[in-house]
N, C-alpha and C positions, 0 to 999 in steps of 0.2 A: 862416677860423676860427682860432682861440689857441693850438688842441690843433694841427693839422698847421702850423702856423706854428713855434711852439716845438720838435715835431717834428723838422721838418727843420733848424731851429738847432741841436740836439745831434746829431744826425744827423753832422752837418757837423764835429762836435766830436770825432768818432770813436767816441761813445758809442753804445745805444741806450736806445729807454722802453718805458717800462708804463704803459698811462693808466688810473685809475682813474676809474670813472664819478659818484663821489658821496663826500665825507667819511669815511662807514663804510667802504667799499671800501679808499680812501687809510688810512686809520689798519689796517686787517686786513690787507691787503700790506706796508705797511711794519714792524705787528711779526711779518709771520711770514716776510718772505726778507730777504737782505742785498743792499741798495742801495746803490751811489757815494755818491747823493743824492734827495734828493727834495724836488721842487719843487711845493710846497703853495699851491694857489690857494684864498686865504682864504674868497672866499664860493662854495659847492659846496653842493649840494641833499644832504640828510639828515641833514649832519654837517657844521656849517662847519669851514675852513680851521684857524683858532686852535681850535678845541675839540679836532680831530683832533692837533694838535700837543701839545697840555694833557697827553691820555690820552700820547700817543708816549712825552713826557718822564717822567711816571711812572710807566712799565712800564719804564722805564732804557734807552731808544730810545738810543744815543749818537752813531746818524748824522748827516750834515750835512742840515739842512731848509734850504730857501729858501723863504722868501716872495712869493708872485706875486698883485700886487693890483687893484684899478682906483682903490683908496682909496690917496691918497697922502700925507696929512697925518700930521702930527709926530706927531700923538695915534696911527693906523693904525698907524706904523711902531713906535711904543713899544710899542703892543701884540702885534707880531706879536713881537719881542725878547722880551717879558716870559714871552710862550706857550711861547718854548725855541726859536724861529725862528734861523737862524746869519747869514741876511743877509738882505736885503728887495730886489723888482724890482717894479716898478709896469707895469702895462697902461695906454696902447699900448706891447708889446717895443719898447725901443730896443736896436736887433739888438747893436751894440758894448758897451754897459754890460753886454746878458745875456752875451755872449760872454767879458767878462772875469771878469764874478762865475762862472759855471758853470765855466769854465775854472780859474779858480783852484781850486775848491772840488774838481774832478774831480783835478789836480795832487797837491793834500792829500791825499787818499784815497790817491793811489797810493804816495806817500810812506811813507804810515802801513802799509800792507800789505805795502809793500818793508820797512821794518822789522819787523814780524810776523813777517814770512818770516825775516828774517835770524836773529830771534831763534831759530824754532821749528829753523831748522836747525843753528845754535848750539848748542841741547840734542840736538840728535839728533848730531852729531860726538861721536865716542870716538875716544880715544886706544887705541893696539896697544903 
C-alpha cells in the first residue's frame, strides 16, 4: 500500500506523518497545525488533491505542498503548479527521486526556522 510505503520513506528520512484519510481531512489539518510539508495525493475521496491545495492557498497556507500522483502528464503537472503545489512526484514512488525532493524540501524548512529562531532571539537580546 502507498500510505505505509511513503510511510516508512520518511520515516527513514528522520521525519514523521499524519495521514489524512480524504481531501477535507488533508485541507483541515494542514490549515490548522504546522507541517515541514505535506504531501498531497491529488486524487483523494471527498475533496481531491488540487482543490484541497486551491483552498490551502487562499487561506494564505505558505507551507511546502508536494504533489503525489499516478497522472503524470505535462498537463497533470501544470496543474498541480497552478493549484499552489511546490514540487510534483508521480506513483509508482521512485524511492530516489522521492527521497531527494522531500529531502530537499524538509532541508528548506529547517533553514527557514533556523532563521526565525535567530531572528526572534535577535529581538529578544538587550543590551546592559
Amino acid at each position: 500500500d502507498n500510505q505505509q510505503l511513503i510511510t516508512l520513506y520518511i520515516r527513514r528520512l528522520g521525519a514523521k506523518t499524519v495521514i489524512a484519510q480524504n481531501g477535507q481531512e488533508a485541507f483541515e489539518l494542514a490549515k490548522n497545525n504546522s507541517y515541514d510539508l505535506v504531501l498531497m495525493d491529488m486524487q483523494m475521496p471527498i475533496m481531491g488533491g488540487i482543490d484541497a491545495t486551491v483552498l490551502l492557498r487562499k487561506q494564505g497556507y505558505k507551507g511546502y505542498i508536494i504533489a503525489l500522483t499516478a497522472n503524470a502528464s505535462k498537463e497533470d503537472q501544470e496543474n498541480c503548479y497552478k493549484a499552489g503545489c511546490d514540487a510534483f512526484l508521480t506513483k509508482p514512488i521512485d524511492q530516489s527521486s522521492f527521497n531527494d525532493v522531500v529531502s530537499n524540501y524538509l532541508r528548506a524548512r529547517k533553514v527557514e526556522k533556523d532563521n526565525l529562531l535567530l531572528k526572534s532571539q535577535s529581538i529578544s537580546v538587550r543590551s546592559e
